[in-house]
C-alpha positions as CSV (number, residue, x, y, z in Angstrom):
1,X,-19.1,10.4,-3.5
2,X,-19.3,12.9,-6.2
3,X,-16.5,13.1,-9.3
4,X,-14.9,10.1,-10.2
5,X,-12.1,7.5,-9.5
6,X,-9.7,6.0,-11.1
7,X,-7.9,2.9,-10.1
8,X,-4.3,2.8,-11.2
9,X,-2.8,-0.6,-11.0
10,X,1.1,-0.1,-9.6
11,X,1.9,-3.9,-9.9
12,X,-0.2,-7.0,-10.0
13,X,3.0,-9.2,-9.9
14,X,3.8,-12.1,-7.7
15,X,5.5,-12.1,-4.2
16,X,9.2,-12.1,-5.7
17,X,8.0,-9.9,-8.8
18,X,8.0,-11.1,-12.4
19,X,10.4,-11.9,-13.8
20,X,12.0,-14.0,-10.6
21,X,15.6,-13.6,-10.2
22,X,17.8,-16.8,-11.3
23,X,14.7,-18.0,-13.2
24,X,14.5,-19.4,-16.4
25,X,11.4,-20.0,-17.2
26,X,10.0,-19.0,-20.6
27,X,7.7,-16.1,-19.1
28,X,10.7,-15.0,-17.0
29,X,13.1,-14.7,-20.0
30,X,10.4,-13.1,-21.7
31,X,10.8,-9.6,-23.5
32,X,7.0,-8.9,-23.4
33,X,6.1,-6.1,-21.2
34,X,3.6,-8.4,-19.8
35,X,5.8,-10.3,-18.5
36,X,7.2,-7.8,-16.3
37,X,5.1,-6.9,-13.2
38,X,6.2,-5.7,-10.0
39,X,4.4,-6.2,-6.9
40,X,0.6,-5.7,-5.8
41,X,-0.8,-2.5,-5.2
42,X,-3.0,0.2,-6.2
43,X,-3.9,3.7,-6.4
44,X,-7.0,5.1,-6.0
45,X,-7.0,8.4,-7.4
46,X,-10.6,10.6,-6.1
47,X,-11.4,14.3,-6.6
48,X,-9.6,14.7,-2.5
49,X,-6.6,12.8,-3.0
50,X,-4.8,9.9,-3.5
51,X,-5.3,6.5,-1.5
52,X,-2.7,3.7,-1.8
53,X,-3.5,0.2,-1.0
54,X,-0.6,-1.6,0.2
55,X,3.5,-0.8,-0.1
56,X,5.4,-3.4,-2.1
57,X,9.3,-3.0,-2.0
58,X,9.2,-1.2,-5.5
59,X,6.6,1.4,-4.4
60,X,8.9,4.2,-4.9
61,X,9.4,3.4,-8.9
62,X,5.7,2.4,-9.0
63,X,5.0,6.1,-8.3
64,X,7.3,7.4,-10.0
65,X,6.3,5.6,-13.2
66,X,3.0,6.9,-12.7
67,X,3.9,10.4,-11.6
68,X,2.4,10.3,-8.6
69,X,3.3,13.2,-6.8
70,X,1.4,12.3,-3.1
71,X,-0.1,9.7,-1.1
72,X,-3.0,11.3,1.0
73,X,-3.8,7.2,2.9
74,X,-2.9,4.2,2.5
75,X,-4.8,0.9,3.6
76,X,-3.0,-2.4,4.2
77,X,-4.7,-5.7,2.7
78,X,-2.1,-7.9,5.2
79,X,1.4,-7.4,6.6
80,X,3.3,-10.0,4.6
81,X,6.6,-8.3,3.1
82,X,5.6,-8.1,-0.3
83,X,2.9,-5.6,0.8
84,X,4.3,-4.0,3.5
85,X,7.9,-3.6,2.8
86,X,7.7,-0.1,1.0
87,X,6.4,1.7,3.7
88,X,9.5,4.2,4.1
89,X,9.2,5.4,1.0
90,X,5.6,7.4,2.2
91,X,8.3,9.6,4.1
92,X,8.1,12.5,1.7
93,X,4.3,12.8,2.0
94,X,3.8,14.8,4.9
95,X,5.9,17.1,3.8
96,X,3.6,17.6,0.9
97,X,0.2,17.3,2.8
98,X,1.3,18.9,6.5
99,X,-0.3,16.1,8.3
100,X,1.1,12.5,9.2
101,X,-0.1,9.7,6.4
102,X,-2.8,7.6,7.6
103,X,-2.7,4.3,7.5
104,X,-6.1,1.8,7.4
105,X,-5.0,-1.4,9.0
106,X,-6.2,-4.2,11.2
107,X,-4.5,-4.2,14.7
108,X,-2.9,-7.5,13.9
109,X,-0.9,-5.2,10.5
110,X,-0.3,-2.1,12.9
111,X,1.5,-4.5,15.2
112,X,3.8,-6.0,12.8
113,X,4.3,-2.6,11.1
114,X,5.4,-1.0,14.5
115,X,8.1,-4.3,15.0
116,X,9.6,-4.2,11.5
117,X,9.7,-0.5,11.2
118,X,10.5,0.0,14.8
119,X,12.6,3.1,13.6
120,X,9.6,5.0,12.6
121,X,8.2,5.0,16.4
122,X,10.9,6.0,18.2
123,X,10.3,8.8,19.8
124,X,13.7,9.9,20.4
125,X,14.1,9.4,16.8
126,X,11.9,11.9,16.1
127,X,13.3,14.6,18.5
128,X,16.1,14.5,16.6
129,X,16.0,17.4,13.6
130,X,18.3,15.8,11.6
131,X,15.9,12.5,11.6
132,X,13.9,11.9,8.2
133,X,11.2,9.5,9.9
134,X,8.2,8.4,8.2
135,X,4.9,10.3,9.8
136,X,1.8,8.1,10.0
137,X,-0.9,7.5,11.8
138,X,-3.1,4.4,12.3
139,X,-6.5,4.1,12.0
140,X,-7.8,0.8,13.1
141,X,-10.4,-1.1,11.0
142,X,-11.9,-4.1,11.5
143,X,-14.8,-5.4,9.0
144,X,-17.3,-2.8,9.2
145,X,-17.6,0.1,6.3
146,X,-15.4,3.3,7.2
147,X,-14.8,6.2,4.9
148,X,-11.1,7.3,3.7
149,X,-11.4,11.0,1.7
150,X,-14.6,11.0,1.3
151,X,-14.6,7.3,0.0
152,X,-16.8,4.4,2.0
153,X,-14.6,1.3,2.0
154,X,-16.1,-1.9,2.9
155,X,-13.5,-4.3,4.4
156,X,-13.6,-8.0,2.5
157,X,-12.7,-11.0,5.0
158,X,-10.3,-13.3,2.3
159,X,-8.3,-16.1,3.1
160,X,-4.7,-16.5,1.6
161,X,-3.5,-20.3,2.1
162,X,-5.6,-20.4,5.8
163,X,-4.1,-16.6,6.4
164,X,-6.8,-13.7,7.0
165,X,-6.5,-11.2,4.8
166,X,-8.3,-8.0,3.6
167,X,-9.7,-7.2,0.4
168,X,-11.5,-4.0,-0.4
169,X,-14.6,-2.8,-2.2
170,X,-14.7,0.9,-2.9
171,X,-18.1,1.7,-5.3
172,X,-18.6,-0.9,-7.9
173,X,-15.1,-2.0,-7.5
174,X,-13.3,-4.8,-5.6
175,X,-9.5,-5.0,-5.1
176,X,-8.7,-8.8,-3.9
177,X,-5.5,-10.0,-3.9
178,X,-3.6,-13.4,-2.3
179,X,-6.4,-15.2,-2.7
């Protein structure tokens, strides 16, 4: 790879966010900024676009705090909601990039992706011109190196309370979370 990355950390948070709602805790109540993280993901931004690891519920004000204008690919670390539930907002993407997103995941996330977002694959749904559907495209990985714009990922086999889940090693740098 030639240039460089940067990783841009969108939320490093807990499942439910920080702060929780209804809690009371003193870090919840806290006004420190640190205290206020949304969900996990991050961006990897390379000299041929922008890769996204995972889609937390907030990911639309995640990217628009950073001013992230695309989202060339996206890899998924799991299919728990926390990670998976902002899919929908990678709609405007294509419109941007004239190609379908695609998205890295084991077949185990593609399958749960294609039941909770069920919407996305219809292919009625998508006849329809009026439709504003999501446009992706899976790529299936398994734990073997494969490259995403230029980028070699290697795949990180992590367990999360008995649950398999990926982590992933781009360069020098590791991105491992739920463990």
């Amino acid at each position: 790879m030639s240039g460089t990355r940067t990783f841009i950390f969108l939320g490093t948070g807990t499942s439910v966010g920080v702060p929780m709602v209804g809690c009371r805790c003193e870090v919840c109540q806290s006004p420190d900024p640190r205290n206020q993280r949304w969900r996990c993901s991050v961006l990897i931004s390379t000299p041929q676009g922008n890769i996204l690891v995972d889609t937390p519920p907030e990911l639309r004000l995640q990217l628009l705090r950073e001013k992230v204008d695309v989202v060339h690919a996206v890899l998924f670390t799991h299919y728990h909601a926390d990670h998976l539930f902002g899919l929908d907002d990678l709609r405007p993407f294509p419109k941007y990039t004239n190609a379908p997103v695609p998205i890295y995941c084991t077949p185990e996330v593609e399958n749960h992706i294609r039941k909770v977002f069920a919407y996305a694959f219809d292919d009625e749904a998508h006849r329809n011109p009026h439709g504003y559907l999501p446009q992706l495209v899976f790529q299936r990985i398994g734990l073997e190196p494969f490259s995403v714009l230029g980028e070699m990922v290697l795949p990180i086999q992590l367990w999360h309370a008995g649950f398999s889940v990926l982590g992933f090693r781009i360069g020098d740098v590791a991105y491992c979370t739920d463990v």
